[in-house]
N, C-alpha and C positions, 0 to 999 in steps of 0.2 A: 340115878346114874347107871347108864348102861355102864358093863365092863365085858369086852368082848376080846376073851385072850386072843393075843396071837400063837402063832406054830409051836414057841416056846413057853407057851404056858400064860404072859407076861398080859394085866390087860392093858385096855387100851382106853383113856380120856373121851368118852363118848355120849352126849349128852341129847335130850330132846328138847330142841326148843322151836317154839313158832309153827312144828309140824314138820319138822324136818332134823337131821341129827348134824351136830353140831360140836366142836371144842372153842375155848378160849385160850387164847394168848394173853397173858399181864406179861406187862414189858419194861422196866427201866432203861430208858437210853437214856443218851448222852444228849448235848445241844446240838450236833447235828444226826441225830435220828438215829443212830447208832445204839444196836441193844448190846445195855451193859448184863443185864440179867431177867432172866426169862419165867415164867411160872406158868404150866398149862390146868387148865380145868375143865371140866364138861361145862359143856353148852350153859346147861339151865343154873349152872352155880352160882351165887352173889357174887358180884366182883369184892365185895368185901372180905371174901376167902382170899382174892388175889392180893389183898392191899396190904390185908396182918401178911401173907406171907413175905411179899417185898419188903416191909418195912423195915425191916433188922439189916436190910439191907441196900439200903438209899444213899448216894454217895453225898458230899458234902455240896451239897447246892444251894440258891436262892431258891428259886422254884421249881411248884410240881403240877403240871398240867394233866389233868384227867378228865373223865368225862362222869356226865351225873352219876352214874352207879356207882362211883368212889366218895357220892356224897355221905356223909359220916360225922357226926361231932367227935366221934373217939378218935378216928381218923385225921380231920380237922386239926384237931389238941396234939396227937402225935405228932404231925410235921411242925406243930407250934414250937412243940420240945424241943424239937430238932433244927429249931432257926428256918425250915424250909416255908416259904409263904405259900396256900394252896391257891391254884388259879380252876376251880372246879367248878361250875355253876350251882347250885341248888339244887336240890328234887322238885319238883311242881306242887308236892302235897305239903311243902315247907311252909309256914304259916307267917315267916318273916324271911322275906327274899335276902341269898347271899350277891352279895358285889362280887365280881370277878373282871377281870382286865379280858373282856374280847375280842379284842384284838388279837393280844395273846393266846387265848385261846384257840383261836381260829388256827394255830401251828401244831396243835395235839395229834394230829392224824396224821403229820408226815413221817413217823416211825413205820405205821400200818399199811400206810402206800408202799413206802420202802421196802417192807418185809414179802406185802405180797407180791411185787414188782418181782425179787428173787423167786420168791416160790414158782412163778408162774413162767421164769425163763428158761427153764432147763422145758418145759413139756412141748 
């Protein structure tokens, strides 16, 4: 991980990935797209660094729509604990495919639209 302070000394979440530099966003929102709580990471880090740290902090829901890099048995098991059902796909190198509601899935990314929709309106 890059860390490139700024003016204050402070770094900055800056990551190499694909050949170009990069951060992550993990996001817990709401059912309409709404972020309840935030976690930035560099680029190239597991999203599984984003999952432990959201987790302590998952509101009381049915489900949790994510994408494969939140595939996970520990993962998996923690939301089990927590009554929340995972709607995640599998990894490709899983040797026994996960079921997941596609449909459903197919609404994981309107937090990500939503967010960069803001970002990109002020420029």
């Amino acid at each position: 991980m890059d860390q490139f302070p700024d003016e204050r000394g402070r770094g900055r979440l800056i990551g190499r990935t694909k050949g170009c530099m990069n951060t992550k966003l993990h996001a817990i929102c709401d059912s309409y797209g709404r972020p309840l709580n935030l976690f930035v990471t560099a680029g190239q880090v597991s999203d599984y660094i984003g999952a432990r740290a959201l987790l302590s902090g998952l509101p009381d829901v049915d489900w949790l729509l994510g994408d494969r890099g939140y595939d996970a048995d520990w993962f998996r098991e923690a939301l089990k604990d927590k009554g929340i059902r995972a709607c995640i796909p599998g990894r490709k190198q899983r040797k026994i495919a996960i079921r997941y509601d596609k449909r459903r899935y197919k609404r994981r990314n309107r937090p990500s639209r939503d967010i960069a929709a803001q970002c990109t309106a002020g420029q």
